[in-house]
mmCIF file of the N, C-alpha and C atoms, coordinates in Angstrom:
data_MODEL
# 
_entry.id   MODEL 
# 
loop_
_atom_site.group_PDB 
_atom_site.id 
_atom_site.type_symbol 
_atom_site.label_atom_id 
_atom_site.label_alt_id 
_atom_site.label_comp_id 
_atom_site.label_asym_id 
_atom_site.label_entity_id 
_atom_site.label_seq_id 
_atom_site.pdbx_PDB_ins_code 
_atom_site.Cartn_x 
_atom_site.Cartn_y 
_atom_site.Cartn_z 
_atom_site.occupancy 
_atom_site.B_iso_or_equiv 
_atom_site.pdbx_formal_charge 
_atom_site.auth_seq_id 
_atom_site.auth_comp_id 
_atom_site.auth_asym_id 
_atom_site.auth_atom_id 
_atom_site.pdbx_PDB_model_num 
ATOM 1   N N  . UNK A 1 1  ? 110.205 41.933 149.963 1.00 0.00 ? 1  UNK A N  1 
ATOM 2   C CA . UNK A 1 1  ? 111.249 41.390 149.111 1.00 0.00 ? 1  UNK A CA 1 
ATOM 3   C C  . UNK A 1 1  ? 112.552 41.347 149.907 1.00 0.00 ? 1  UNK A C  1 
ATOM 4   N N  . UNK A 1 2  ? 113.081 40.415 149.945 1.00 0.00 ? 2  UNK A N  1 
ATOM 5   C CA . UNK A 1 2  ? 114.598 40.467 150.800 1.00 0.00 ? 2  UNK A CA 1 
ATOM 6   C C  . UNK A 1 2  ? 115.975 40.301 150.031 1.00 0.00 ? 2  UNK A C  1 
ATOM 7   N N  . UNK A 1 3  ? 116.905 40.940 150.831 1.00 0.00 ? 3  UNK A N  1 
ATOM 8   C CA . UNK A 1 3  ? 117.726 41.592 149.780 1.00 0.00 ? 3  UNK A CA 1 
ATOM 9   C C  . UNK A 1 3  ? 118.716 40.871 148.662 1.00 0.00 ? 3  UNK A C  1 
ATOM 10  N N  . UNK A 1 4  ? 118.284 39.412 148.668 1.00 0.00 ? 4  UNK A N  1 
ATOM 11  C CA . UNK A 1 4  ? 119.403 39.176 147.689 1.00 0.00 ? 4  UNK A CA 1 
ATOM 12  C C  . UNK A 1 4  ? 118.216 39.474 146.284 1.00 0.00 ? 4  UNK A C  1 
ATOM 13  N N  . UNK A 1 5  ? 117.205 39.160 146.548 1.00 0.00 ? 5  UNK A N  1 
ATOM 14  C CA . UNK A 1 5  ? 116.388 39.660 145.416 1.00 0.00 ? 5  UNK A CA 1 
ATOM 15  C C  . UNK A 1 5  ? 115.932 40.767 145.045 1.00 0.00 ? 5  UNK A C  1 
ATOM 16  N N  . UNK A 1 6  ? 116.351 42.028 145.503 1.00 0.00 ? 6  UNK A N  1 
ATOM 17  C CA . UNK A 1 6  ? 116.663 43.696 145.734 1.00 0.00 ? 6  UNK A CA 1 
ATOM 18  C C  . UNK A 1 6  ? 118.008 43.583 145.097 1.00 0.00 ? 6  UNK A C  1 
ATOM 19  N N  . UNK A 1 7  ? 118.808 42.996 145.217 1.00 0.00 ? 7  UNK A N  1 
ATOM 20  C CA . UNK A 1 7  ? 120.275 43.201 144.498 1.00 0.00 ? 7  UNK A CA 1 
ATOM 21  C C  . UNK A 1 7  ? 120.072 42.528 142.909 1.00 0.00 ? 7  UNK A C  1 
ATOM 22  N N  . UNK A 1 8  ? 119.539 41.294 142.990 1.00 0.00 ? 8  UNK A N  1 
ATOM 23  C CA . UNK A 1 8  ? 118.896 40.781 141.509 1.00 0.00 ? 8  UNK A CA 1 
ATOM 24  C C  . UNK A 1 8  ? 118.407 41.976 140.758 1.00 0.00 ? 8  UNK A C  1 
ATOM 25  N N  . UNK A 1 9  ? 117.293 42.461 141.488 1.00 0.00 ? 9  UNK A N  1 
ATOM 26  C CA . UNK A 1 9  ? 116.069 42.989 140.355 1.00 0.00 ? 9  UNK A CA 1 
ATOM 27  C C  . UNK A 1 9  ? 117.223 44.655 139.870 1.00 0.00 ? 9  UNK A C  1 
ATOM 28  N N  . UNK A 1 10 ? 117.848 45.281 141.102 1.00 0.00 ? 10 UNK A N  1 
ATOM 29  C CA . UNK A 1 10 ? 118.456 46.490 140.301 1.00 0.00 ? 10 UNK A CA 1 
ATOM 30  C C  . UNK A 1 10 ? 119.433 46.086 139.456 1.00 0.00 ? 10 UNK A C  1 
ATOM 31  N N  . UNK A 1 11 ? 119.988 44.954 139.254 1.00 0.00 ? 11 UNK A N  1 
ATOM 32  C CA . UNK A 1 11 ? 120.647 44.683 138.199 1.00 0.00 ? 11 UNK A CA 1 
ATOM 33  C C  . UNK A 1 11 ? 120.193 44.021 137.514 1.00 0.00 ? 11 UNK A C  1 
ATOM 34  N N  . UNK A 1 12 ? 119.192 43.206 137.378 1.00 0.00 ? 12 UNK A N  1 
ATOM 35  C CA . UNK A 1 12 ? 118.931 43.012 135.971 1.00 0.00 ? 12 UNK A CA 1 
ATOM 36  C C  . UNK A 1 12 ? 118.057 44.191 135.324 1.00 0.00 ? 12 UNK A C  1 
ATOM 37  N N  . UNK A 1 13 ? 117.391 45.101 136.618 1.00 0.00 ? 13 UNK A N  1 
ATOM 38  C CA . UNK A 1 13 ? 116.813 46.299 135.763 1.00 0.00 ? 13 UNK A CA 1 
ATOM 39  C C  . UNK A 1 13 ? 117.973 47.247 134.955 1.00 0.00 ? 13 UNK A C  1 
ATOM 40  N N  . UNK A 1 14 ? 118.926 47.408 135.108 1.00 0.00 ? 14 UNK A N  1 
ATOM 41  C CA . UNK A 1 14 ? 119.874 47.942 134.257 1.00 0.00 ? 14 UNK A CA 1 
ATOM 42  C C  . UNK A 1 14 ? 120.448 46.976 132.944 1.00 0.00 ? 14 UNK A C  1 
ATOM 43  N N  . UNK A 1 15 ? 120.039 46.040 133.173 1.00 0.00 ? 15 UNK A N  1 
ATOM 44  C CA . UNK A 1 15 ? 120.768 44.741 132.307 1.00 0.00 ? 15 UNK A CA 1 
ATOM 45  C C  . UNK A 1 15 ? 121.651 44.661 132.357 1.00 0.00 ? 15 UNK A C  1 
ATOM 46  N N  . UNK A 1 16 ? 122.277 44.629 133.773 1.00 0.00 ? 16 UNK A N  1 
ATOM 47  C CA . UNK A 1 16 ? 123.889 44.112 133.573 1.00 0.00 ? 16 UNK A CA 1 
ATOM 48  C C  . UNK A 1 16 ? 124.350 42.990 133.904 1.00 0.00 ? 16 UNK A C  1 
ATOM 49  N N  . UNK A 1 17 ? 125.262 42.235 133.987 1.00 0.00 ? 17 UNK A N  1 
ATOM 50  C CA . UNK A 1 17 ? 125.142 40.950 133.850 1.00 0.00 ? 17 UNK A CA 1 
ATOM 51  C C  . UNK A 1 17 ? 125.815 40.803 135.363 1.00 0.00 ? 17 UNK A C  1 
ATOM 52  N N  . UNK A 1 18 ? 125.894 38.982 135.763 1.00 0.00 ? 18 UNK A N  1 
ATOM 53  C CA . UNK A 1 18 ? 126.650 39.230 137.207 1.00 0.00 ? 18 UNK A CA 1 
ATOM 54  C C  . UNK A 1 18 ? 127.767 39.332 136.964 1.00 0.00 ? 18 UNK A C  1 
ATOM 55  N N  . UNK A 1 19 ? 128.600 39.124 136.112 1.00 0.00 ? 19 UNK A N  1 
ATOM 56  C CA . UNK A 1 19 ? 130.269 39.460 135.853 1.00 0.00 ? 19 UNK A CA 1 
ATOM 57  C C  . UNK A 1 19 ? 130.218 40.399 136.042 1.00 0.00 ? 19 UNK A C  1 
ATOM 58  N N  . UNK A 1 20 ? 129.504 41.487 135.057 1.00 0.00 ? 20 UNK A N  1 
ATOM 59  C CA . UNK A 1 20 ? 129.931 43.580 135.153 1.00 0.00 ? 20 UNK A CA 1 
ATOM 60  C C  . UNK A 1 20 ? 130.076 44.001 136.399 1.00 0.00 ? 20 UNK A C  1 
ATOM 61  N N  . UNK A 1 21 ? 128.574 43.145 137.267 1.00 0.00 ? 21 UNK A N  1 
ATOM 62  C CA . UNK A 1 21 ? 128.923 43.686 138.533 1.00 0.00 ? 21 UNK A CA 1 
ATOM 63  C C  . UNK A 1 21 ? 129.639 42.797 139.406 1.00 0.00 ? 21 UNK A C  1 
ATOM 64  N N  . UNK A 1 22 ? 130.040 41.692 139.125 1.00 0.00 ? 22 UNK A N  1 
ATOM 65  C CA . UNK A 1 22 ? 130.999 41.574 140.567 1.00 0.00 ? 22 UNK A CA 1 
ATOM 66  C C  . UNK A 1 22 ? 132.241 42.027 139.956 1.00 0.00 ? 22 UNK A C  1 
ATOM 67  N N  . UNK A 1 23 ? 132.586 42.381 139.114 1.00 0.00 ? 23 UNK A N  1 
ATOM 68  C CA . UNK A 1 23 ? 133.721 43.013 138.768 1.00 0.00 ? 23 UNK A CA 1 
ATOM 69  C C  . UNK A 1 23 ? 133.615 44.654 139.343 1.00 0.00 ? 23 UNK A C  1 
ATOM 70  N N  . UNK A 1 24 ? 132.720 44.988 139.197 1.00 0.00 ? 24 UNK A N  1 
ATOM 71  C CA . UNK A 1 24 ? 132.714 47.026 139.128 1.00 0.00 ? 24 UNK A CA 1 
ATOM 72  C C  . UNK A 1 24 ? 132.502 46.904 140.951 1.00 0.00 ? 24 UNK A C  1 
ATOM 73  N N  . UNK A 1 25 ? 132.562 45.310 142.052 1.00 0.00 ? 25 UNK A N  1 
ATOM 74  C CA . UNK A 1 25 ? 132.308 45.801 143.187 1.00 0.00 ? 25 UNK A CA 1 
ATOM 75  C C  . UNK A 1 25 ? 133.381 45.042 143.663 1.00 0.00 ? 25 UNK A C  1 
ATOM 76  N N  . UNK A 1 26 ? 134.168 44.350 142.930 1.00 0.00 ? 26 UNK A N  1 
ATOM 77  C CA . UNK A 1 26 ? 135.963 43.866 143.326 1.00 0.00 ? 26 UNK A CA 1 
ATOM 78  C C  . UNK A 1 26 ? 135.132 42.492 143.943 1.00 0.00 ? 26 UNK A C  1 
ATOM 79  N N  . UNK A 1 27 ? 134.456 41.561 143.891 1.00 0.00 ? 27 UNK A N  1 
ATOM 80  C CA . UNK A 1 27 ? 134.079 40.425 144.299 1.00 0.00 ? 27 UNK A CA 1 
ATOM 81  C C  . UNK A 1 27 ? 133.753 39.425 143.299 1.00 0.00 ? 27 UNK A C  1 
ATOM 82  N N  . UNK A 1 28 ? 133.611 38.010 143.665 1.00 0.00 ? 28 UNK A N  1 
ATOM 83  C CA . UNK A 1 28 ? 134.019 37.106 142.658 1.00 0.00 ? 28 UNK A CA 1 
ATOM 84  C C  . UNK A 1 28 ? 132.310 36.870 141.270 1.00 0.00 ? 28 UNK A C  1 
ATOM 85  N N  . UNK A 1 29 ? 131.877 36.467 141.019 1.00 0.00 ? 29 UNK A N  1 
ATOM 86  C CA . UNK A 1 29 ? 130.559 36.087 140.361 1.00 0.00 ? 29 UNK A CA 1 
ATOM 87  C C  . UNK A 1 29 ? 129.907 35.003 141.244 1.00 0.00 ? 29 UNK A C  1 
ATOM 88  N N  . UNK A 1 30 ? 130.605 33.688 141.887 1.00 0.00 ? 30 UNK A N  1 
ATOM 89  C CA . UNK A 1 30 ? 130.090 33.048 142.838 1.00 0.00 ? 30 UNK A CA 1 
ATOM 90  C C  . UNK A 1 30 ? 130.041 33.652 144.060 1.00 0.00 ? 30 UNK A C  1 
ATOM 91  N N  . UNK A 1 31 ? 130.086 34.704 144.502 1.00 0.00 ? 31 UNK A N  1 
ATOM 92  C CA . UNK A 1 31 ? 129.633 35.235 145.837 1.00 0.00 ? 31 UNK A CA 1 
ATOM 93  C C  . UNK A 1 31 ? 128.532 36.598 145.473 1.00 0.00 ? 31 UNK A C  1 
ATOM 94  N N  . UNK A 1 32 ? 128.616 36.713 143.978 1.00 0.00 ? 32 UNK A N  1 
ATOM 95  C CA . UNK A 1 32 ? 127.562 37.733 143.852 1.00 0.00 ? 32 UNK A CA 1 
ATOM 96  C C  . UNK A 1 32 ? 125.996 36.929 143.526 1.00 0.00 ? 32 UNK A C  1 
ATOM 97  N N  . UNK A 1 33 ? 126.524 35.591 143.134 1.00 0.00 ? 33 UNK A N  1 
ATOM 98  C CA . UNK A 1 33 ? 125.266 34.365 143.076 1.00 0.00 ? 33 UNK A CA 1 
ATOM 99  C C  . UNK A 1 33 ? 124.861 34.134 144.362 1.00 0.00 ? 33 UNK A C  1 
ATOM 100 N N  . UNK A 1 34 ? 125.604 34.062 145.286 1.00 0.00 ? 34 UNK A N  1 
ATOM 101 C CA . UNK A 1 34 ? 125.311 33.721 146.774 1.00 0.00 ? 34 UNK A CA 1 
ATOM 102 C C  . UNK A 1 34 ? 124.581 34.904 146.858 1.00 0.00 ? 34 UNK A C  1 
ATOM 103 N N  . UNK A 1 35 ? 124.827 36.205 146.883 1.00 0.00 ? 35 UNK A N  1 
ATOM 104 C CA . UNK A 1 35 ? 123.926 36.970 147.610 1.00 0.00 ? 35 UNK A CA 1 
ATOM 105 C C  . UNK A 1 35 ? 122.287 37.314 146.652 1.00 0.00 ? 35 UNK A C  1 
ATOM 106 N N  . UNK A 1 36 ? 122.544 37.363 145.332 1.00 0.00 ? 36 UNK A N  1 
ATOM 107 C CA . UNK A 1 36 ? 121.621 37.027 145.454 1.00 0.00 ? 36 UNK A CA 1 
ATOM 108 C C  . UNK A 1 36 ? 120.421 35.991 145.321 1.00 0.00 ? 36 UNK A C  1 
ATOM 109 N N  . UNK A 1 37 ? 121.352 34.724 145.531 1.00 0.00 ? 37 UNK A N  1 
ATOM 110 C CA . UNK A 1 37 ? 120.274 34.184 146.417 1.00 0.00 ? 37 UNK A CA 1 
ATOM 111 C C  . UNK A 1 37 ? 119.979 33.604 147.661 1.00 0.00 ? 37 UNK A C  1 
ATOM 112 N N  . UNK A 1 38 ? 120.417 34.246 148.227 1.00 0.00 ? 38 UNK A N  1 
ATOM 113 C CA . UNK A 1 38 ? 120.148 34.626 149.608 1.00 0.00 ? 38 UNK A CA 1 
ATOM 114 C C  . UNK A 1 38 ? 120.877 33.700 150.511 1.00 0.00 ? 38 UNK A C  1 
ATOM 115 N N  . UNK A 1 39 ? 121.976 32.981 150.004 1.00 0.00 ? 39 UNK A N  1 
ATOM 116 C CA . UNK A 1 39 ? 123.157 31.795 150.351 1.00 0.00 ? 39 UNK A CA 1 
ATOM 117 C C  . UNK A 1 39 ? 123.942 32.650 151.440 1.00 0.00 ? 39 UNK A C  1 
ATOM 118 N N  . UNK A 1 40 ? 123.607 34.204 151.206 1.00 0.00 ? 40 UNK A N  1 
ATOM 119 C CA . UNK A 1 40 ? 124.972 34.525 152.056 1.00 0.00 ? 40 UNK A CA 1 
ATOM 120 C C  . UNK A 1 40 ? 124.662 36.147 152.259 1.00 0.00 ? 40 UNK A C  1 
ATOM 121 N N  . UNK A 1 41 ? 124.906 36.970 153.027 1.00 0.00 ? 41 UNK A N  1 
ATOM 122 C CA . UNK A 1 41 ? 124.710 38.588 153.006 1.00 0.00 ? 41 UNK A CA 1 
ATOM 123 C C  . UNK A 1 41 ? 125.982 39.285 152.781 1.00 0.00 ? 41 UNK A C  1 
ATOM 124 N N  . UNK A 1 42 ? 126.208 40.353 152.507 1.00 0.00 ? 42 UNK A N  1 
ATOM 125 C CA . UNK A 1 42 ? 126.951 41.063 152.426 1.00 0.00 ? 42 UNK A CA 1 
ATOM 126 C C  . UNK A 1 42 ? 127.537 41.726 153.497 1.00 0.00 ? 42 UNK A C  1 
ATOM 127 N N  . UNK A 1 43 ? 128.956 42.425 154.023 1.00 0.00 ? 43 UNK A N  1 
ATOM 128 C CA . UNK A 1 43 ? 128.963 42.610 155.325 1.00 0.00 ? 43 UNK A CA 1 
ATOM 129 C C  . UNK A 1 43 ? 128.647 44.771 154.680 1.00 0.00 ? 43 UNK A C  1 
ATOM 130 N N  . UNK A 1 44 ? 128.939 45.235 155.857 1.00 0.00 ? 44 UNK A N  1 
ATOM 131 C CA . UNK A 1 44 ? 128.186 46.546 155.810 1.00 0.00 ? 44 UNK A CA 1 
ATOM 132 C C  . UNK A 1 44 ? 128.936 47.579 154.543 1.00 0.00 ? 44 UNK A C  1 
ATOM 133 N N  . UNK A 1 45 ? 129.904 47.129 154.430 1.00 0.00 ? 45 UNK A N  1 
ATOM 134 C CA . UNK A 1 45 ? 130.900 48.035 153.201 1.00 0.00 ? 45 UNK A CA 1 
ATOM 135 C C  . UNK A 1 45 ? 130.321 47.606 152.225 1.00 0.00 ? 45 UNK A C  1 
ATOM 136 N N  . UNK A 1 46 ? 130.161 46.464 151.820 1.00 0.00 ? 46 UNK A N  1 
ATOM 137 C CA . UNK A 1 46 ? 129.927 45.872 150.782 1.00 0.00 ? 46 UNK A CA 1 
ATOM 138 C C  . UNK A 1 46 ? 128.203 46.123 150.321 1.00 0.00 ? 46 UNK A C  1 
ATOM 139 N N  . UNK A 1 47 ? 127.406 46.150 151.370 1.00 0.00 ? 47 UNK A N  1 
ATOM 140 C CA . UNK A 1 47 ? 126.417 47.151 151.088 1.00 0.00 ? 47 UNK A CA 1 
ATOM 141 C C  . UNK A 1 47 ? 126.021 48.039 150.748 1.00 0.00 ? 47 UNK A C  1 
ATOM 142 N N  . UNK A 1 48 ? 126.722 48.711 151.211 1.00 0.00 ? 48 UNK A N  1 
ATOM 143 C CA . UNK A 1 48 ? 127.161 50.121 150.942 1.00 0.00 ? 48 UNK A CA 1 
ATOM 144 C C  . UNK A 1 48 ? 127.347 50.422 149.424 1.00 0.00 ? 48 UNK A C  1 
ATOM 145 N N  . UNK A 1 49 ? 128.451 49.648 149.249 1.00 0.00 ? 49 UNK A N  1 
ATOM 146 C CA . UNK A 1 49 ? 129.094 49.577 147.977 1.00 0.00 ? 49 UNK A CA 1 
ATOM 147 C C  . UNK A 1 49 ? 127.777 48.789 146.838 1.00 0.00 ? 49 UNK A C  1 
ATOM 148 N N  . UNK A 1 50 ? 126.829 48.257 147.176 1.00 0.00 ? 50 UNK A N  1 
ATOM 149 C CA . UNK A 1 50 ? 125.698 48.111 146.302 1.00 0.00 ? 50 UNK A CA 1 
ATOM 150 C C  . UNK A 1 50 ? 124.765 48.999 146.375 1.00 0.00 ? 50 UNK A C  1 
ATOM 151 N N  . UNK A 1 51 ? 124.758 49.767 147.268 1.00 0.00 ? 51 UNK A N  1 
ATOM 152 C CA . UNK A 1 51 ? 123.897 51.125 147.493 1.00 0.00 ? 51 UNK A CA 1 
ATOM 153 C C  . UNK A 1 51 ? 124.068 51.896 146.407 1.00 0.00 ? 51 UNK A C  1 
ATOM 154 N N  . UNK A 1 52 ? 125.777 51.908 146.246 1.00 0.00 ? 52 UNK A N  1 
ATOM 155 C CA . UNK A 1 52 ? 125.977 53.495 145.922 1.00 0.00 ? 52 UNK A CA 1 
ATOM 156 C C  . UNK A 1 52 ? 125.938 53.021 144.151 1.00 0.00 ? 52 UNK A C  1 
ATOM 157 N N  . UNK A 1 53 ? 126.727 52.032 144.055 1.00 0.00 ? 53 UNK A N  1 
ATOM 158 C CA . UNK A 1 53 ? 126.292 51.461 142.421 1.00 0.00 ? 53 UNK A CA 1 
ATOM 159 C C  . UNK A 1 53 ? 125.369 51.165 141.501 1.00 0.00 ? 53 UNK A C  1 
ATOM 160 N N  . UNK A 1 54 ? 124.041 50.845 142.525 1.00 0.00 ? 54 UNK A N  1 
ATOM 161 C CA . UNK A 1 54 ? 122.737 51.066 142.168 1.00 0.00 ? 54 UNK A CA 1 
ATOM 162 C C  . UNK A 1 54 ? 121.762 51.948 142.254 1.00 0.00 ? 54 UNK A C  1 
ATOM 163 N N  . UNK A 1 55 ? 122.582 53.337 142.800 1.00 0.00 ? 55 UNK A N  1 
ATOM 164 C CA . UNK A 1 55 ? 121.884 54.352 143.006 1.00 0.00 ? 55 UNK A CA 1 
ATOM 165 C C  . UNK A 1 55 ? 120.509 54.194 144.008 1.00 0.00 ? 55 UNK A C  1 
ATOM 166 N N  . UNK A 1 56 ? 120.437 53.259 145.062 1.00 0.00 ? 56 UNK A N  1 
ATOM 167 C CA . UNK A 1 56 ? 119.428 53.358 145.953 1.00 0.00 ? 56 UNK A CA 1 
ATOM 168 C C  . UNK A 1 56 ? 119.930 53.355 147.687 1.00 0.00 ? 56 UNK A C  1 
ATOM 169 N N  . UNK A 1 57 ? 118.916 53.698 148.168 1.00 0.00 ? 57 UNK A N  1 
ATOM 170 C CA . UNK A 1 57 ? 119.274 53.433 149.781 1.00 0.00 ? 57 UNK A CA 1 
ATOM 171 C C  . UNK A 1 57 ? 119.194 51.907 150.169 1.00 0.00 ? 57 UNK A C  1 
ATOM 172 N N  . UNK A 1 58 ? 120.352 52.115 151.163 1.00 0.00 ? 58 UNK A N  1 
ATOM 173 C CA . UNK A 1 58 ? 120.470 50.726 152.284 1.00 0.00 ? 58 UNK A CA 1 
ATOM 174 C C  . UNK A 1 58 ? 119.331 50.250 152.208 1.00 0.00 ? 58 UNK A C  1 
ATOM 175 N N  . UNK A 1 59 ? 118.448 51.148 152.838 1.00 0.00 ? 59 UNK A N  1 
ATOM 176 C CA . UNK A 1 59 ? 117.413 50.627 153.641 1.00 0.00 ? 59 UNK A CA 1 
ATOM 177 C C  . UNK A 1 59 ? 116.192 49.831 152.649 1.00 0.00 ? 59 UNK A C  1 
ATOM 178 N N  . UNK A 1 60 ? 116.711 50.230 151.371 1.00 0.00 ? 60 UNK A N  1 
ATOM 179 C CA . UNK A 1 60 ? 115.654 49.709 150.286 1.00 0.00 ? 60 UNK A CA 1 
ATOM 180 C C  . UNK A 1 60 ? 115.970 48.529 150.282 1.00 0.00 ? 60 UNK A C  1 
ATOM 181 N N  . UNK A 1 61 ? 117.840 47.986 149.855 1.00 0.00 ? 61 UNK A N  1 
ATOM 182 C CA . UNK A 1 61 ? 118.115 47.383 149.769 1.00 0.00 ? 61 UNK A CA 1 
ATOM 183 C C  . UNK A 1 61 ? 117.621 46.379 150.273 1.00 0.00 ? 61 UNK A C  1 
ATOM 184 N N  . UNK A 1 62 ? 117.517 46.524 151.866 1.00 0.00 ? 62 UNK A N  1 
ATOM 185 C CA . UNK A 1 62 ? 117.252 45.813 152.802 1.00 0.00 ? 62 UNK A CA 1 
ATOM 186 C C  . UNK A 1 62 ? 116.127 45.570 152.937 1.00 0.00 ? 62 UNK A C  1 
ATOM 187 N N  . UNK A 1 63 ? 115.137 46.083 152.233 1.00 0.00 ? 63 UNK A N  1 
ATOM 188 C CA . UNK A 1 63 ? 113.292 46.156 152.519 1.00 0.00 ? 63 UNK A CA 1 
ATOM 189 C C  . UNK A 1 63 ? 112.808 46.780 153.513 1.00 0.00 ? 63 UNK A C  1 
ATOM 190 N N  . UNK A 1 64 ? 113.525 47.675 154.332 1.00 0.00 ? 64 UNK A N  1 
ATOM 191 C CA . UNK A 1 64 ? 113.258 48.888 155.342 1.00 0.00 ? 64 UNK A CA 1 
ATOM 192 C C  . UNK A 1 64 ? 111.627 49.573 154.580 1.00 0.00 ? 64 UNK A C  1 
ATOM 193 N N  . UNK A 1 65 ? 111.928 49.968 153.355 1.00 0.00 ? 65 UNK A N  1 
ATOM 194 C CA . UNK A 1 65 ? 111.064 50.924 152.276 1.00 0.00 ? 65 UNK A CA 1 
ATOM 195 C C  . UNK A 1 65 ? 111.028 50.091 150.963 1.00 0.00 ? 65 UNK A C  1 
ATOM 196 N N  . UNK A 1 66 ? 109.925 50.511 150.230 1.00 0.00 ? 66 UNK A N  1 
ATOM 197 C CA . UNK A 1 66 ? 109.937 50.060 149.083 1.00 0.00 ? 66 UNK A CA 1 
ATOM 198 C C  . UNK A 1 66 ? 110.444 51.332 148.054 1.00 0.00 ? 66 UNK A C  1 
ATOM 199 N N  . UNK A 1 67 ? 110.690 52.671 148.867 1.00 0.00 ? 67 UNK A N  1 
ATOM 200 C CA . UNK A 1 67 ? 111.241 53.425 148.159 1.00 0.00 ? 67 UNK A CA 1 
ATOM 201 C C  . UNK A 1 67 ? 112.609 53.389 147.657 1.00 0.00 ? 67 UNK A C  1 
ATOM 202 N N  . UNK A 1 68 ? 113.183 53.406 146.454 1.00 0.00 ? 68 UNK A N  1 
ATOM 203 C CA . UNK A 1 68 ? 114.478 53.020 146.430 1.00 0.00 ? 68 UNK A CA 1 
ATOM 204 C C  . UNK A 1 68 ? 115.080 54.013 146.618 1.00 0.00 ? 68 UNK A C  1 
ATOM 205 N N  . UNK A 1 69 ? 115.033 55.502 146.987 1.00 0.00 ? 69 UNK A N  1 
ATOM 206 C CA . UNK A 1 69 ? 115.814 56.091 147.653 1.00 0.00 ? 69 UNK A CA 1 
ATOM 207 C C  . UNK A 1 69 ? 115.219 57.636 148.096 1.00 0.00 ? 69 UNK A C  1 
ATOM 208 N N  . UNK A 1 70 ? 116.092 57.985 148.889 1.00 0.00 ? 70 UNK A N  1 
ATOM 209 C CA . UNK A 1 70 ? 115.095 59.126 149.827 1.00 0.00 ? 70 UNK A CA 1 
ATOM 210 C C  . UNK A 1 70 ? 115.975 60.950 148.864 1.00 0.00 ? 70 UNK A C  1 
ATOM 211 N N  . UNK A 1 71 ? 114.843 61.440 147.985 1.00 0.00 ? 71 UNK A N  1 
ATOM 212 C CA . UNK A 1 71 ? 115.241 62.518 147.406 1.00 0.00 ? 71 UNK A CA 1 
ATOM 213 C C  . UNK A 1 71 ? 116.085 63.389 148.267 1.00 0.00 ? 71 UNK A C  1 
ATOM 214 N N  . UNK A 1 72 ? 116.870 64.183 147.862 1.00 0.00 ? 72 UNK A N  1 
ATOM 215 C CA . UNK A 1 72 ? 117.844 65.308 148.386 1.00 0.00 ? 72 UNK A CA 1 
ATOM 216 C C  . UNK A 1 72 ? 117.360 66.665 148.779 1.00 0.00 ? 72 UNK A C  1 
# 
């Protein structure tokens, strides 16, 4: 799965809409459409910053793992 559709699925698995989140990540709704669909990537902050809001790892994000995040 590649990541603009990793950024789709954890938000619509929460049901939030793309406004809530390009608002709760300071970016517009047409660049949160771009990423996810795959029009455009995110640079590394901004990853980050979908990491930490969706409660998973980068690397999931990214399809590194299908684990969405590595326990503590």
């Amino acid at each position: 799965m590649k990541l603009g559709a990793r950024l789709k699925k954890e938000r619509e698995k929460r049901n939030w809409s793309q406004i809530y989140v390009s608002k709760k990540m300071g970016i517009t709704n047409a660049v949160l459409s771009d990423y996810e669909r795959g029009q455009r990537d995110p640079d590394k902050e901004t990853l980050g910053k979908f990491a930490k809001l969706y409660e998973v790892s980068i690397d999931y994000l990214l399809g590194c793992t299908d684990i969405p995040f590595i326990p503590q």
